[in-house]
C-alpha positions in Angstrom: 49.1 -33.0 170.9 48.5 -36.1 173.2 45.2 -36.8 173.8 43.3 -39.7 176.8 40.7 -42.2 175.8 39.7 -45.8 176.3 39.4 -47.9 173.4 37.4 -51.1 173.8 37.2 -54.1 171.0 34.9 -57.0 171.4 34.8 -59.4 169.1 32.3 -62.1 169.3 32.0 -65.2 166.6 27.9 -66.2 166.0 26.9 -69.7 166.0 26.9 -70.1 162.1 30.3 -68.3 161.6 29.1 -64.7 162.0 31.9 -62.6 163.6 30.9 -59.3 165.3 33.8 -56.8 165.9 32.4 -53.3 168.3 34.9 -50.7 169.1 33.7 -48.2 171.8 36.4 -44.9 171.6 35.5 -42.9 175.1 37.2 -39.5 175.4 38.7 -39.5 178.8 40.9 -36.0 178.5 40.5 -34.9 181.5 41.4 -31.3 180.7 37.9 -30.4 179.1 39.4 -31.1 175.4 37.3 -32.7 172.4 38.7 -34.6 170.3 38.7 -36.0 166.5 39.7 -38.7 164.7 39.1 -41.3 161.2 38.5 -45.1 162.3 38.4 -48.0 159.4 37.8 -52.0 159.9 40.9 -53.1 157.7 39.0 -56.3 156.9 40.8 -58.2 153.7 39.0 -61.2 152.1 40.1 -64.0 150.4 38.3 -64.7 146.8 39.1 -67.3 144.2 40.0 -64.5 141.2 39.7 -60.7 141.6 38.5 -60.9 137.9 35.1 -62.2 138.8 34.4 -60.8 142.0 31.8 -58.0 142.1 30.4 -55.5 145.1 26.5 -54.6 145.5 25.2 -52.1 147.8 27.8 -49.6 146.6 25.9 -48.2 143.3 25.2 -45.2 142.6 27.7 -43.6 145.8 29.4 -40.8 145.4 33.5 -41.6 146.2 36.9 -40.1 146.6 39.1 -41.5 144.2 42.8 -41.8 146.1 44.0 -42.8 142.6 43.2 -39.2 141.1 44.3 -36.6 143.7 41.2 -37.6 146.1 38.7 -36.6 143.7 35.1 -36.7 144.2 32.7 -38.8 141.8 30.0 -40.6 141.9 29.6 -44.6 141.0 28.2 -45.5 137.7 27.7 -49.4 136.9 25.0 -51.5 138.9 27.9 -53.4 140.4 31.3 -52.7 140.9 33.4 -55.2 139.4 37.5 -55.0 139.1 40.0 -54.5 136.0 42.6 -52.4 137.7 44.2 -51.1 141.1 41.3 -49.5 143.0 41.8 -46.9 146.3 38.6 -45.6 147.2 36.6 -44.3 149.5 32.8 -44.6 149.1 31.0 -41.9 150.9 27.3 -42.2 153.4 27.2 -45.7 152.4 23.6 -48.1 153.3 24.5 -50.3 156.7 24.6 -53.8 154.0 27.2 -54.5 151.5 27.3 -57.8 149.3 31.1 -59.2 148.6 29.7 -61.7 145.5 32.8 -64.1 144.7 31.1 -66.0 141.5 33.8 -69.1 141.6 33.9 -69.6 144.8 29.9 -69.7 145.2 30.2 -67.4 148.2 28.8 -64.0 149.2 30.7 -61.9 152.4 27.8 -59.7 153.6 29.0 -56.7 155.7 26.4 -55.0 158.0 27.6 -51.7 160.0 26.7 -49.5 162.0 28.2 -46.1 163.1 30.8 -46.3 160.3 29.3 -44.5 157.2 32.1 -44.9 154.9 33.4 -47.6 152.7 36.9 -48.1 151.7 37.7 -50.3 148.9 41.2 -51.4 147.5 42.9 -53.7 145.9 46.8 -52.8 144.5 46.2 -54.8 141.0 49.8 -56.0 139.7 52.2 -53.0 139.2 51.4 -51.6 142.8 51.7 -55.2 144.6 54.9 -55.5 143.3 56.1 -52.3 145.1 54.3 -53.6 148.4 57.2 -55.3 150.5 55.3 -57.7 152.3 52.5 -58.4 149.7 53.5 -60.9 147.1 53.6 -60.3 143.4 50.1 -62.5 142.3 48.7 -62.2 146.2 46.2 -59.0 144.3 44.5 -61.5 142.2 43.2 -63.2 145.7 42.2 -60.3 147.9 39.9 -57.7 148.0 39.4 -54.9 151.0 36.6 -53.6 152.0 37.0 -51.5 155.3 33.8 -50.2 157.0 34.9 -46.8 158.0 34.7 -43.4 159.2 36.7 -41.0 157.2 34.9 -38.1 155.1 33.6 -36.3 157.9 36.1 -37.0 161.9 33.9 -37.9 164.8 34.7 -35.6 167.5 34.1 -36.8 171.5 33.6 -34.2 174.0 35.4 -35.3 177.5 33.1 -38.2 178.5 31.9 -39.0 175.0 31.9 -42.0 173.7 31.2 -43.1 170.0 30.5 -47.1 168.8 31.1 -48.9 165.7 30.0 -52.2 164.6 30.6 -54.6 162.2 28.9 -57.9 161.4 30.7 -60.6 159.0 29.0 -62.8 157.2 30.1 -65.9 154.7 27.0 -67.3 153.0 26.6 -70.0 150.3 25.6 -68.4 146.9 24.8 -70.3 143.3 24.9 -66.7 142.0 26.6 -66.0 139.1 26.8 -62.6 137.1 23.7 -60.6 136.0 21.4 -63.4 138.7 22.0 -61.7 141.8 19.3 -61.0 143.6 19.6 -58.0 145.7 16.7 -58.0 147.7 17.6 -61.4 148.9 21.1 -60.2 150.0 21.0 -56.3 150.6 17.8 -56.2 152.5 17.2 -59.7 153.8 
């Protein structure tokens, strides 16, 4: 089935480095059709050592597991830290996630809005090497972590129209594990 809309992307870069990326999705059918569909920020970020990288803001979420038949669980540690390929999807996450990257002395800071999902992945070694245009030891480097719309479609009525935002930020960290402070990052 073929369906109208307008899709609009505006991505704006803040004075200290922020970058702001809004999609507006406007259902334009003009034969008096809804329609539904999943949306994801594919934003990949660079960290010194996937080993000692850990995400805050994710704790305690329930998540479908795309590793184990799209299971549902729910998060256990206070962080989540990585040891092996991960393909997840976090669901009715809070609108602040903390990307701490402990080498590097950096935090990413994702704030959303309209996208109540989180996606994380990272292939680990035996999937990377199956990946055609991912190099063998490129997992050790990355990390994704897609803001996102995926448990539960947003549908537009003719006319609708739905927005999603995203707002990246880098910041300077001398955090290292166990010292973050997540007031500081999660709700400042």
């Amino acid at each position: 089935m073929t369906y109208r809309f307008e899709f609009r992307l505006r991505v704006a870069l803040g004075p200290k480095g922020d970058l702001f990326l809004t999609s507006r999705i406007r259902n334009t059918n003009t034969d008096g059709k809804p329609f539904s569909f999943t949306f994801a920020y594919h934003t990949y970020f660079s960290v010194s050592d996937i080993s000692e990288v850990r995400i805050e803001g994710l704790e305690t979420m329930d998540y479908f597991d795309n590793l184990k038949g799209k299971e549902r669980f729910t998060e256990q540690g206070d962080a989540l830290v990585f040891e092996s390929e991960i393909d997840k999807v976090y669901l009715d996450t809070p609108p602040k996630i903390a990307i701490i990257d402990h080498e590097k002395k950096r935090t990413f800071v994702l704030r959303k809005d309209g996208l109540p999902d989180a996606v994380v992945w990272n292939p680990w070694e035996r999937r990377s090497k199956t990946i055609l245009d991912f190099g063998d030891e490129e997992y050790k480097h990355m990390l994704c972590v897609e803001p996102a719309a995926v448990e539960k479609p947003i549908t537009l009525k003719p006319g609708e129209e739905w927005k999603g935002r995203l707002e990246l930020s880098a910041v300077p960290s001398s955090y290292y594990s166990g010292q973050l402070d997540p007031d500081k990052v999660l709700h400042g």
